[in-house]
C-alpha positions in Angstrom: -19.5 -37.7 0.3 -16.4 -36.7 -1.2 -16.3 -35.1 -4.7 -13.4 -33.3 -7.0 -13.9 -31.1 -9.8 -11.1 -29.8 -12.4 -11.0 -26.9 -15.2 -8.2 -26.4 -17.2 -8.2 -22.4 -17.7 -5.2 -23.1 -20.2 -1.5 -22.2 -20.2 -0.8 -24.5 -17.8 -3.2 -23.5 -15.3 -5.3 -26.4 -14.1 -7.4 -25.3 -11.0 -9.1 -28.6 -8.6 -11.9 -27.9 -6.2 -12.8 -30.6 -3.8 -15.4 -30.8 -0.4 -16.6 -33.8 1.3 -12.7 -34.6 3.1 -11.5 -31.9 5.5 -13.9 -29.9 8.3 -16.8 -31.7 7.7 -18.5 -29.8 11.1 -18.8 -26.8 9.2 -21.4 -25.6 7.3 -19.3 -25.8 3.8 -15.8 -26.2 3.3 -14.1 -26.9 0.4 -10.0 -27.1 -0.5 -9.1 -25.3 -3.8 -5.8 -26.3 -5.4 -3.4 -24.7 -8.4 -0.2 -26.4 -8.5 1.3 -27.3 -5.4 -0.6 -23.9 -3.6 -3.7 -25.7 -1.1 -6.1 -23.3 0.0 -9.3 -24.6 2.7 -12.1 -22.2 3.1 -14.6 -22.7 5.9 -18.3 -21.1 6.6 -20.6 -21.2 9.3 -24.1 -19.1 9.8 -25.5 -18.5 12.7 -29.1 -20.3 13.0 -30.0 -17.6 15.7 -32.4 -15.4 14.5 -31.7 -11.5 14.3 -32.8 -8.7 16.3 -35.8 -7.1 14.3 -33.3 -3.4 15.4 -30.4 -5.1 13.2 -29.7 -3.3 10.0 -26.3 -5.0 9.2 -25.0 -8.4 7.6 -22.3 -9.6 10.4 -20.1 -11.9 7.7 -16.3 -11.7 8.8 -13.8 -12.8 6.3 -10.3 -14.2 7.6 -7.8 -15.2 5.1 -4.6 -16.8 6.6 -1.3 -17.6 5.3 0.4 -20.6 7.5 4.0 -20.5 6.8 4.4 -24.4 7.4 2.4 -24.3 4.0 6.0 -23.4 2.7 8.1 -25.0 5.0 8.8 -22.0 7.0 9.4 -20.9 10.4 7.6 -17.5 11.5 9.6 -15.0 12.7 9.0 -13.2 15.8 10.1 -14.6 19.6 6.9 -16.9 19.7 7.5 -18.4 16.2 3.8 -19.3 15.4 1.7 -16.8 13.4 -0.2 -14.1 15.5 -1.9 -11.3 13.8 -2.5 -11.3 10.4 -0.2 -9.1 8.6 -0.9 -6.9 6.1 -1.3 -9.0 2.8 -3.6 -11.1 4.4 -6.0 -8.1 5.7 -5.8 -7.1 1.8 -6.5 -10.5 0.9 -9.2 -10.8 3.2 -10.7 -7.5 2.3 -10.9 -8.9 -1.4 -12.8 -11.8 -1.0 -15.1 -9.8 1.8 -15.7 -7.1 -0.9 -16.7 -9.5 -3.7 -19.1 -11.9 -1.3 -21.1 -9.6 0.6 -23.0 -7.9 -2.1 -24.1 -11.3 -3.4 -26.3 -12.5 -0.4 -29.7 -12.4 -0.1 -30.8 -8.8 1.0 -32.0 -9.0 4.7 -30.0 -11.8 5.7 -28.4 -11.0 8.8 -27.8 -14.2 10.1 -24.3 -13.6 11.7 -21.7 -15.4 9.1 -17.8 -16.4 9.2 -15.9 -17.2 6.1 -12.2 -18.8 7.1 -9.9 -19.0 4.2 -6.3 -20.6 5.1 -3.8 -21.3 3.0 -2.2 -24.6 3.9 0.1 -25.2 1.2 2.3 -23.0 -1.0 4.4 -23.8 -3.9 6.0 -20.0 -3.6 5.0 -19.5 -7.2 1.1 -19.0 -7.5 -0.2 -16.8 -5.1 -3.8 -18.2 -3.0 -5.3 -14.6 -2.8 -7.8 -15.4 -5.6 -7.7 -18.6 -5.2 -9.4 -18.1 -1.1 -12.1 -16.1 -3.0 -12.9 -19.3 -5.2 -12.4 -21.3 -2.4 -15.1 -19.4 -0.1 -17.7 -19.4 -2.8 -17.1 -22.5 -3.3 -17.7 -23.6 0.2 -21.2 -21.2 0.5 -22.2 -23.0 -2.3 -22.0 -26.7 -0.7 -23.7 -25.1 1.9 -27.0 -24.5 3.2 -26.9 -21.2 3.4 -28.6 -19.4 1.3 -26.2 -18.1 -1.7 -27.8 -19.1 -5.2 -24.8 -17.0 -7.4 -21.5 -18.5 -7.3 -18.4 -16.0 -7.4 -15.5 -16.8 -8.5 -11.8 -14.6 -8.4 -9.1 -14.9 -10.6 -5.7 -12.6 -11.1 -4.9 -11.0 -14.8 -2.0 -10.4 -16.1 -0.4 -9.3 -19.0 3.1 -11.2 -20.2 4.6 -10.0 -23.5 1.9 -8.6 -24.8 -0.3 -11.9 -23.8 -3.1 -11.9 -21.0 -2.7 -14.2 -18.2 -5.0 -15.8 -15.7 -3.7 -16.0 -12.5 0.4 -15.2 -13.5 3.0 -16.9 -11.4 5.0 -14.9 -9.3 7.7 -15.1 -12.2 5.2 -14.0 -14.7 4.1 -11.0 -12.6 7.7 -9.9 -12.2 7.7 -9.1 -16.4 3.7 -8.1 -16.2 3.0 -4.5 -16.8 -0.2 -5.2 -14.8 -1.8 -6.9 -12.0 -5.5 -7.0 -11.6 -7.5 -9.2 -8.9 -11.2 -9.4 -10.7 -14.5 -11.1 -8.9 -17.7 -11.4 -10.7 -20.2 -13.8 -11.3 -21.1 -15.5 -14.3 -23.5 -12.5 -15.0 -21.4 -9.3 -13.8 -18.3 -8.3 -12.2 -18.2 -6.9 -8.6 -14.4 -6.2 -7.3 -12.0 -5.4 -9.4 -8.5 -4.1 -7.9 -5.0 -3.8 -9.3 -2.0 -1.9 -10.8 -1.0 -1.1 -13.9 2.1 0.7 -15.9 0.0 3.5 -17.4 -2.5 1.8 -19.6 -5.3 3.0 -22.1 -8.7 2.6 -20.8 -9.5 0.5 -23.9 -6.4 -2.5 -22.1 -8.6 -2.3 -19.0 -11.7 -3.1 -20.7 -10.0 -5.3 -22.3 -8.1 -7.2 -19.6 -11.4 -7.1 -17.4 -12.9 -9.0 -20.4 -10.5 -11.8 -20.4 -10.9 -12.3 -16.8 -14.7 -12.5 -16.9 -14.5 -15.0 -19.3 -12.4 -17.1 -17.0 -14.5 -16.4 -14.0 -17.9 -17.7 -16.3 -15.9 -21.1 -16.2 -15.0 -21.1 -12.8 -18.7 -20.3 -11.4 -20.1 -22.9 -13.7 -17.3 -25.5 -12.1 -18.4 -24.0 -8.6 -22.7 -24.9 -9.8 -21.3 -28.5 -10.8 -20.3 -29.4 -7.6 -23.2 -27.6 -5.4 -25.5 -29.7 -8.0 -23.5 -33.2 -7.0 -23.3 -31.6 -3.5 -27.6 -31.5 -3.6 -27.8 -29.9 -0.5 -30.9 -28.2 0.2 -30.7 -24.3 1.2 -32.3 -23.7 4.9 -35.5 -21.9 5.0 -35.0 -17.8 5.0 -37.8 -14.8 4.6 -36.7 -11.7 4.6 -38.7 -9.0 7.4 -42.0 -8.2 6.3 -42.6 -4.5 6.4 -46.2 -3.8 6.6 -47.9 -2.2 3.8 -49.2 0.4 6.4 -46.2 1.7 7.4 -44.6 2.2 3.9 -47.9 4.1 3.4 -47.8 6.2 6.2 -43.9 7.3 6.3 -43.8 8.0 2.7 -46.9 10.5 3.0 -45.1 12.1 6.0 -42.3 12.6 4.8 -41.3 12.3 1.0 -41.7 16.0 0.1 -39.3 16.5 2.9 -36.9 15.0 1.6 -37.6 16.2 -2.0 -37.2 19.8 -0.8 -33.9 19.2 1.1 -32.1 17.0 -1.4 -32.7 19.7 -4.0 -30.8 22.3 -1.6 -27.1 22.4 -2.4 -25.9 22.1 1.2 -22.8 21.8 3.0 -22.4 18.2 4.8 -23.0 18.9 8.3 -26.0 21.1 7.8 -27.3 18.7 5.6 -26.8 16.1 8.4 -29.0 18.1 10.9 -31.6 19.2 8.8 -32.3 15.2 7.8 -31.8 14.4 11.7 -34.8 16.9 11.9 -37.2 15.4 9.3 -36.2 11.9 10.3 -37.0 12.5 13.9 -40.2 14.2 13.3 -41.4 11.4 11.3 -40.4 8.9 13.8 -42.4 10.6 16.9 -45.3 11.0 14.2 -45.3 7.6 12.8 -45.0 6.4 16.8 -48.0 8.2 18.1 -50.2 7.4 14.7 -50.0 3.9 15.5 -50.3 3.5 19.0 -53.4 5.1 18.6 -54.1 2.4 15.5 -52.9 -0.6 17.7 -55.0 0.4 20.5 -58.5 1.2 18.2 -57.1 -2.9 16.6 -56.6 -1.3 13.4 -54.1 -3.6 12.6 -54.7 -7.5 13.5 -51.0 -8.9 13.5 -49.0 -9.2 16.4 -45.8 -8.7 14.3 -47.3 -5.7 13.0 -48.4 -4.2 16.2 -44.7 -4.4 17.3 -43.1 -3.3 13.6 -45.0 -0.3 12.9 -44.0 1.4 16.6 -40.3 0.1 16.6 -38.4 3.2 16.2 -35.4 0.9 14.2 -37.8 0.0 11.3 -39.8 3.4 11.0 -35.8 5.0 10.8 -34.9 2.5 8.0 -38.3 3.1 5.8 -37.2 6.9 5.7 -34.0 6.2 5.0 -35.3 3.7 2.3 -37.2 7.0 0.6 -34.6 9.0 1.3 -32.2 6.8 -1.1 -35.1 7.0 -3.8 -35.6 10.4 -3.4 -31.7 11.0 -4.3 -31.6 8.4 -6.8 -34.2 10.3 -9.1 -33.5 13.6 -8.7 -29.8 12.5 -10.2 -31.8 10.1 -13.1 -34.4 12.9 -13.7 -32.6 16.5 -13.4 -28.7 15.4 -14.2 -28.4 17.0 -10.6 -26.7 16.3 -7.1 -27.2 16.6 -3.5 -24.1 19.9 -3.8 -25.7 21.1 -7.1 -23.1 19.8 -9.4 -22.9 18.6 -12.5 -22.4 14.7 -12.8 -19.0 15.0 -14.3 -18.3 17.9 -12.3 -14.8 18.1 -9.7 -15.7 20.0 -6.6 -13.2 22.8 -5.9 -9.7 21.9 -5.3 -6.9 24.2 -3.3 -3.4 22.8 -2.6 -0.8 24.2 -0.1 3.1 23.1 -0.1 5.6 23.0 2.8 3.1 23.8 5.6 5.4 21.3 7.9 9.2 22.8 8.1 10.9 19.7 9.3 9.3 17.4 7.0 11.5 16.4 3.9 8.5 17.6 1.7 4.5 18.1 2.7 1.2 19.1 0.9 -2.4 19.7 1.9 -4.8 18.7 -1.0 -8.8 19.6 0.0 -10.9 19.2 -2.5 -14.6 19.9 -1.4 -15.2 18.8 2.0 -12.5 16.3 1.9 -9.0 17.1 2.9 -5.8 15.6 3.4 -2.5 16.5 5.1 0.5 14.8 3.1 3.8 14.0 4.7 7.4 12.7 3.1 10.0 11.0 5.1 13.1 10.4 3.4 15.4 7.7 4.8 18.6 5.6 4.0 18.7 1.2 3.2 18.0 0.8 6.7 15.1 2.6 7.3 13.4 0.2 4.9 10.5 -2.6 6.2 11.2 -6.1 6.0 8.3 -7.6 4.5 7.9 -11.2 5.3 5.3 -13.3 3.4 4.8 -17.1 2.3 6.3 -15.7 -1.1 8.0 -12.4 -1.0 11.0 -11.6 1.3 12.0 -8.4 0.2 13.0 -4.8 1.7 10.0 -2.3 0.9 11.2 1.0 0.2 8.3 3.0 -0.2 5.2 3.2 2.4 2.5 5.0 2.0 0.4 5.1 5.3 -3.2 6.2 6.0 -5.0 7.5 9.1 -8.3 7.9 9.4 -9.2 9.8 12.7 -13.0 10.2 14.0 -12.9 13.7 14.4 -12.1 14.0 10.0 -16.1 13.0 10.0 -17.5 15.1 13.3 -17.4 11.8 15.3 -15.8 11.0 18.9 -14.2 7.3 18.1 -12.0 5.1 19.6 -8.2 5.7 19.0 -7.3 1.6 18.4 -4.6 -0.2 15.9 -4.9 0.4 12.2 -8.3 -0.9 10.8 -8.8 -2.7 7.5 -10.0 -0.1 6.1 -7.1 2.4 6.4 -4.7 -0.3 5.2 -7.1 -1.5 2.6 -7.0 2.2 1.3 -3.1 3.3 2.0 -2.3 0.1 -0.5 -4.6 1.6 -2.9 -2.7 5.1 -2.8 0.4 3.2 -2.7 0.2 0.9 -5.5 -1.2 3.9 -7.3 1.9 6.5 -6.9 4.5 3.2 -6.6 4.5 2.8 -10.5 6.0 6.5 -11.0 8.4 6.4 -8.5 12.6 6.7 -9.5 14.4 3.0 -9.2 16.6 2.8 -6.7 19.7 3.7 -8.6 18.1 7.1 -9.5 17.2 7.5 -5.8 18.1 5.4 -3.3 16.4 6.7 -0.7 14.1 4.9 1.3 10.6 7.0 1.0 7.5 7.4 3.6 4.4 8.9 3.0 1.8 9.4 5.6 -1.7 10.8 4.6 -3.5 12.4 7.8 -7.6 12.5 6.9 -8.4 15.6 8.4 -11.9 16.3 6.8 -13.9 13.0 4.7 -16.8 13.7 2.8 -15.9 11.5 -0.1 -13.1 9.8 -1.5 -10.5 10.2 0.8 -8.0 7.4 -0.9 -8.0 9.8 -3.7 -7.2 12.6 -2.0 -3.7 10.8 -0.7 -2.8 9.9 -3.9 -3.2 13.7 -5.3 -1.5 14.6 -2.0 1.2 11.9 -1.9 2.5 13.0 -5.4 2.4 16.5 -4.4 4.6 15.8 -1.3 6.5 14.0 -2.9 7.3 17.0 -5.7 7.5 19.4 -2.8 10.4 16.8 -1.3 12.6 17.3 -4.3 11.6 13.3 -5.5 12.2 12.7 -9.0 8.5 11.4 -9.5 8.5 10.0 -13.3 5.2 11.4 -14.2 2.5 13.3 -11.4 -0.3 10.8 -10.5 -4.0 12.0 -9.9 -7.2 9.7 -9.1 -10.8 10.4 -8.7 -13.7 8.1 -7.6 -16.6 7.3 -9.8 -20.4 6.5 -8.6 -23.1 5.0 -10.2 -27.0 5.5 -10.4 -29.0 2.6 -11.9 -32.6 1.5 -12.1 -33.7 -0.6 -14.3 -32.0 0.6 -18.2 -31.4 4.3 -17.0 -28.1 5.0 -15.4 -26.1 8.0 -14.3 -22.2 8.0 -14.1 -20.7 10.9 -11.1 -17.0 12.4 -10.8 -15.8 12.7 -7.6 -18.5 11.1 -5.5 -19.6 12.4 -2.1 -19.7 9.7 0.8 -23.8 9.9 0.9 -23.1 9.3 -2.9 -21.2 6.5 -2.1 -23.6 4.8 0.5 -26.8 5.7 -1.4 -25.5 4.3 -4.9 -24.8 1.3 -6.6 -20.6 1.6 -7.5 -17.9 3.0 -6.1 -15.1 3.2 -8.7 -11.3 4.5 -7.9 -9.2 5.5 -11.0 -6.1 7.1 -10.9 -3.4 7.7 -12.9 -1.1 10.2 -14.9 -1.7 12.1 -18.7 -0.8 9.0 -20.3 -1.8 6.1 -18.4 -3.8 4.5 -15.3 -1.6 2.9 -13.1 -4.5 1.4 -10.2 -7.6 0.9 -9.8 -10.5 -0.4 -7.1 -14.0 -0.9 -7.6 -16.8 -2.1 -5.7 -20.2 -3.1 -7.1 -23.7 -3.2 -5.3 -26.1 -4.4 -8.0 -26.4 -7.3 -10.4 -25.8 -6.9 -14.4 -23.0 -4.3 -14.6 -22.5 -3.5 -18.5 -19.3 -2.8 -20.0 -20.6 0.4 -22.0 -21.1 1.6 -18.5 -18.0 0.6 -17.1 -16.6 2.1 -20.6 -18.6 5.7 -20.0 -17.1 5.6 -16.3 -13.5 5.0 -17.6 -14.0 7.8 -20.6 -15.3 10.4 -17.5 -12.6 9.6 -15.1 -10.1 10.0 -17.6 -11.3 13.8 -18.2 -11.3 14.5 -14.2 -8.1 12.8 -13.8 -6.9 15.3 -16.3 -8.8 17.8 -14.6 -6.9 17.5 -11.6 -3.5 17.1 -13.0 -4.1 20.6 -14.4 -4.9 22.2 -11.3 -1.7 20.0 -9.7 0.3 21.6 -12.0 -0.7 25.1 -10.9 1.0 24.6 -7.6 3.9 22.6 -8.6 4.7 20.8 -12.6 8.1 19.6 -12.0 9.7 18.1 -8.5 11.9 20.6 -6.7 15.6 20.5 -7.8 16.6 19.8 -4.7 15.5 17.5 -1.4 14.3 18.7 1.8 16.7 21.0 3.7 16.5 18.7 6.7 16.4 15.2 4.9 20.0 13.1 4.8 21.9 13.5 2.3 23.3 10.6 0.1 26.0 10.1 -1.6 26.9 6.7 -3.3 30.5 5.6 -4.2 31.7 2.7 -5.8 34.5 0.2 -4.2 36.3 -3.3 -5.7 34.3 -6.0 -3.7 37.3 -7.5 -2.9 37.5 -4.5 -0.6 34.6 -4.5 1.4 35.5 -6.7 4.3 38.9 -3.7 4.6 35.5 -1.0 5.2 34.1 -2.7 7.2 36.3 -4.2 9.7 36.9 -6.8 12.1 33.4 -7.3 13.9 32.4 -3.9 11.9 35.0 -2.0 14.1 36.3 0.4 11.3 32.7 1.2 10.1 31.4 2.0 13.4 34.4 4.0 13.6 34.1 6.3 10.3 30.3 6.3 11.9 31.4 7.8 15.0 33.6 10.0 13.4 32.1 12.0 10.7 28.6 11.4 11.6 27.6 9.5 8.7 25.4 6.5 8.3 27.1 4.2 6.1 25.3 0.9 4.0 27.4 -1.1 1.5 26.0 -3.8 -0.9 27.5 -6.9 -2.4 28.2 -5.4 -5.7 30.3 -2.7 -3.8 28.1 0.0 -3.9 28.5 2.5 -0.7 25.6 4.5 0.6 26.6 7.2 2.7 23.9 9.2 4.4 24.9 12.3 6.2 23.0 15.8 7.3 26.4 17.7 6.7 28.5 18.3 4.0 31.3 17.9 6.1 30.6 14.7 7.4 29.7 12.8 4.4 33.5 14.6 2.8 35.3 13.2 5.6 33.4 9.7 5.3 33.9 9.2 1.2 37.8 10.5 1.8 38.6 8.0 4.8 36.3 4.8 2.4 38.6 6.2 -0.4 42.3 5.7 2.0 41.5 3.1 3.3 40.8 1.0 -0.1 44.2 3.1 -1.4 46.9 1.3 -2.9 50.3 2.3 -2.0 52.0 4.0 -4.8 55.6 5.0 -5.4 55.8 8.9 -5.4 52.9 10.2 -3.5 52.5 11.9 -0.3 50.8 10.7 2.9 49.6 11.6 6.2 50.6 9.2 8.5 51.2 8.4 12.4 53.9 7.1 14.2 53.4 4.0 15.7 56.8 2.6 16.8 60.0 4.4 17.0 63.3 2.2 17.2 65.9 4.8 18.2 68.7 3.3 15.9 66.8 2.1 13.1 64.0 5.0 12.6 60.4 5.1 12.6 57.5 2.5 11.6 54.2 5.1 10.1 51.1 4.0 9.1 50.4 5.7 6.2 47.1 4.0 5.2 45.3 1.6 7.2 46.8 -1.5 8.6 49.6 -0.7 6.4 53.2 0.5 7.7 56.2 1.1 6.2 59.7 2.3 7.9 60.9 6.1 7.5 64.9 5.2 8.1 66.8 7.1 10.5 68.8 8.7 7.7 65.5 9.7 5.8 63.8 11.7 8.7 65.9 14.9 8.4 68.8 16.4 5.8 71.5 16.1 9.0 72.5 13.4 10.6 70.2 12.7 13.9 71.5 10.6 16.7 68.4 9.1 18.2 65.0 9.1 16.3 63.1 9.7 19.7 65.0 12.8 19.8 62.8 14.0 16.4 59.8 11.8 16.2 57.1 10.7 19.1 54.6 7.9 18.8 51.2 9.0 18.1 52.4 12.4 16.3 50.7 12.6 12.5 53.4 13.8 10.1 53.6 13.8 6.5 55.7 10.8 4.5 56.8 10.6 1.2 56.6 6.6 -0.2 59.8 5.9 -2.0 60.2 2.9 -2.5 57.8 -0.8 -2.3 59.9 -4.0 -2.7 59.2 -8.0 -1.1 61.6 -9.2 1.6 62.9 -12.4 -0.2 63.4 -14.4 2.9 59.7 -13.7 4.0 57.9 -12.7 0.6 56.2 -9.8 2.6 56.0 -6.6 0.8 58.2 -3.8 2.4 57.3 0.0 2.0 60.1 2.8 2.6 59.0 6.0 3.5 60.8 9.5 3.4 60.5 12.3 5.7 64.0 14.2 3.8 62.5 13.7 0.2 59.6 16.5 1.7 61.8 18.8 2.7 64.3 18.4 -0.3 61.4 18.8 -2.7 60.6 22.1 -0.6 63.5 23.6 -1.0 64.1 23.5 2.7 61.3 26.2 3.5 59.4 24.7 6.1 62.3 23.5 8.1 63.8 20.4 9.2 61.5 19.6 11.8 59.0 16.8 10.6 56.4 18.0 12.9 55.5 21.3 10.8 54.9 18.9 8.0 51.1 18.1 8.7 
């Protein structure tokens, strides 16, 4: 059964979601339209029923962007998409993050949501729109999903919020923020902004929700007309036993450790310890039980001695145990304060043939921060269905095992690392000089060396501090800190500068950074239902203060970028030529800029508008470079002086120089020397450099070609004779 629905979210933007057409095999698919950009989303669940050992829900989120949905080819040899590149991980990584909190708790039922975008007007990008798409399709489904999400971009267009901007629009937005949520709450939000109060994020988070009310109430519409029952699902049954017995055995444990401000890895061991006491304890109590028929069930028999279910009941009072001790004492598992920064040190230039480096460590995390500096070329090609620009800033982020005490398999770069480099990229990105200022093309690379919380943030306190050590003429020094949340029931707790156990055992994990004046990006992820926004406005309000914070103790290092760059980074030097003259630099086939190349060393870029780069390591080279450009775009002038080369001699007539290049002119026989010379061979030899005097510059009426005459005589008349009469002394 086919059915459309349509919303019209104003200002032209008219959103159309349709099922019952297209992939009918699946268990839900639905196309979501805006303009003349087509997005299908697919899902299938797995009917197979999961291990009772499984503690994980196994959905996998692909977003794909086909580039015939523009009318494009792919590049590459094979011409047909392969990997995904890296917008579409981030894309996936959106919708993935604002889905998997929303279904049922226990379902593991293995799940794959396909999102591809098969039709693109280059103007409205299908990110958000996948995320609306997938819900969508869940929805029609019978899987069980009873809370619609929906996505939609803000942005913010002379002075005006947007929903889901145009690639025009975004182009005069001063932000850009994705936003999921259901009708209730919001559960992703991630973006960029030009320094904006905390008050325009509220507010811009606002407007979106409002929009995203509509779109989940479109999204119940069709699931209603749809009528699709849900399949039958009941979550494992612990039994009441076990809850019993593991609590009793090891709750005051627990108690007693969380309340001992510990570093991470002793922490680790000491929890290994009570966990696998309580395991061998809870084992032997009810094998005895099983055997004495105790308990009657044959699904209890086997749940209460599984070792999998007896570990996640302690760790399910382990979380409890943390929770209230946070609620109750205002106190954490390091003894901190909730709006307390753990210790920070910094230390600049620790790499001396990097351009510019920093190590940030604040508590147990730490990151080394590197800077790259590089000319036009060095900059990526990024290749999507509607950007084709050069990038010309990276920021990269590795995340080895060994920066959390684990042995790991070195493989390609995960989601996650790109999923966090963007964030420290978009983050430092809106401080960064235009390329005028700086037209250097500009790497970072954040090596995670030690992770116990927050390591994103860490790269964007270490990226701008590499940056400063570099000698790059930041705009304003960028800071960020994440934010976690504590909630049960009406009582709440907001913590600065989470720790990763933080992180896992709460309920939010919320990146802010920014400079003094303004926050410029932003991630959050949600794990509950019924977010507020005087929480979200508390958590703003206290990372502001330890964004500050951090800035101050930034400044302590370093407050201003270096004067200069990196001793060993290339140094440019930009110079301005007529346009007309660009094809003269460059050459037939580029042969005269390979050659100034090969002479002096110096890597040479020119634009359209006639702007020429020239990167060069030595002074000397990049001199020698901007002297030959400036020659060879010379005009020849009446009066001045020239180092030429002899390129023919006629022995009668005199000598044909070039004096600049691909331009000769004739030194007559009687203007090489003050007495008369009887051949010009006898003076002058081909390839010899001598100076030339241009004298005169007339057109050859029979040919119109302009003539130049050259003096050897005028030289040595204007020395007075002192050097001689032999041209050769003249260079």
């Amino acid at each position: 059964m086919f059915i459309r629905k349509e919303i019209d979210l104003g200002h032209g933007k008219t959103i159309s979601i349709e099922t019952g057409k297209m992939a009918k095999q699946a268990d839900g698919a639905t196309v979501v339209r805006m303009g003349d950009t087509m997005v299908i989303a697919t899902v299938v669940s797995s009917k197979k029923t999961p291990s009772v050992n499984q503690d994980f829900f196994p959905l996998q989120v692909e977003y794909r962007e086909k580039y015939y949905a523009a009318g494009k080819f792919p590049g590459g040899f094979f011409k047909r998409e392969a990997r995904p590149s890296e917008k579409e991980i981030l894309s996936a990584r959106l919708i993935d993050r604002a889905l998997r909190p929303l279904f049922p708790d226990g379902y593991y039922h293995e799940t794959q949501v396909i999102i591809n975008v098969i039709s693109s007007d280059q103007q409205n990008d299908a990110d958000v729109l996948g995320g609306l798409a997938a819900s969508a399709a869940i929805m029609v489904s019978d899987i069980p999903f009873a809370n619609a999400m929906s996505e939609v971009r803000v942005g913010r267009v002379n002075g005006m919020f947007v929903i889901n901007p145009t690639i025009v629009e975004l182009e005069g937005s001063d932000l850009d923020i994705s936003i999921g949520g259901t009708a209730d709450t919001i559960c992703m939000l991630e973006g960029e902004m030009q320094e904006i109060s905390e008050a325009e994020m509220l507010e811009a988070i606002r407007f979106g929700h409002d929009a995203i009310k509509k779109l989940c109430a479109l999204q119940n519409e069709l699931a209603a007309d749809v009528a699709r029952p849900k399949r039958a699902f009941t979550p494992l049954q612990i039994p009441a036993e076990l809850r019993d017995y593991v609590k009793a055995a090891c709750e005051t444990s627990l108690k007693e450790l969380a309340y001992k401000p510990l570093a991470k890895e002793e922490r680790a061991e000491q929890t290994k310890e009570i966990y696998g006491e309580t395991v061998r304890k809870a084992i032997e109590h009810f094998s005895a039980a099983i055997s004495g028929e105790a308990l009657a069930a044959d699904q209890s028999r086997a749940l209460c001695t599984n070792e999998h279910i007896i570990e996640e009941e302690i760790h399910s009072i382990e979380k409890k145990v943390m929770r209230r001790m946070i609620l109750d004492d205002g106190k954490r598992l390091d003894g901190r304060n909730l709006d307390q920064v753990r210790p920070i040190s910094i230390d600049l230039g620790l790499l001396p043939r990097a351009h510019g480096s920093a190590l940030f460590t604040r508590g147990e995390t730490q990151a080394l921060v590197s800077l790259t500096l590089g000319t036009k070329k060095d900059a990526q090609s990024v290749d999507t269905l509607t950007d084709d620009k050069d990038k010309r800033f990276m920021l990269h982020y590795n995340f080895p095992p060994f920066s959390v005490g684990e042995v790991g398999r070195l493989g390609s770069t995960g989601r996650r690392e790109i999923g966090h480099g963007n964030l420290a990229e978009r983050a430092i990105k809106m401080v960064m000089p235009e390329e005028q200022e700086f037209p250097y093309t500009v790497r970072i690379v954040s090596e995670i060396l030690e992770s116990n919380g927050s390591s994103s943030m860490a790269s964007v306190c270490g990226g701008t501090l590499a940056l400063m050590d570099g000698g790059v003429p930041l705009r304003k020094p960028v800071s960020g800190i994440a934010m976690g949340l504590i909630k049960d029931g009406d009582e709440y707790a907001v913590l600065s500068d989470i720790l990763g156990n933080e992180d896992h055992l709460g309920d939010m994990d919320f990146k802010v950074t920014g400079t003094r004046d303004g926050i410029t990006a932003c991630q959050m992820d949600i794990k509950i239902d019924g977010l507020d926004y005087h929480i979200l406005e508390n958590a703003l309000e206290q990372a502001r203060r330890g964004r500050l914070h951090i800035l101050d103790v930034m400044a302590g290092s370093i407050d201003v970028p270096r004067e200069d760059i990196g001793k060993y980074a290339p140094r440019l030097t930009s110079i301005q030529i007529p346009v007309d003259a660009i094809g003269l630099v460059i050459g037939k086939g580029g042969e005269t800029i390979r050659s100034i190349t090969e002479e002096t060393g110096a890597e040479i870029n020119i634009e359209d508008d006639g702007t020429v780069t020239i990167a060069c390591n030595s002074p000397e080279g990049t001199k020698a470079a901007v002297e030959t450009i400036k020659t060879l775009i010379a005009k020849p002038e009446v009066g001045t002086i020239y180092m030429g080369k002899v390129r023919d001699i006629r022995d009668e007539l005199g000598a044909f120089v070039e004096f600049l290049p691909k331009t000769d002119g004739l030194v007559h026989i009687s203007e090489i020397a003050r007495e008369r010379i009887a051949k010009v061979s006898d003076v002058l030899k081909v390839g010899e450099r001598i100076k030339v005097k241009l004298i005169e510059v007339r057109k050859d009426p029979r040919t119109g070609k302009t003539k130049f005459a050259l003096s050897i005589k005028a030289l040595l008349d204007s020395d007075g004779g002192q050097n001689g009469s032999n041209p050769a002394q003249q260079g």
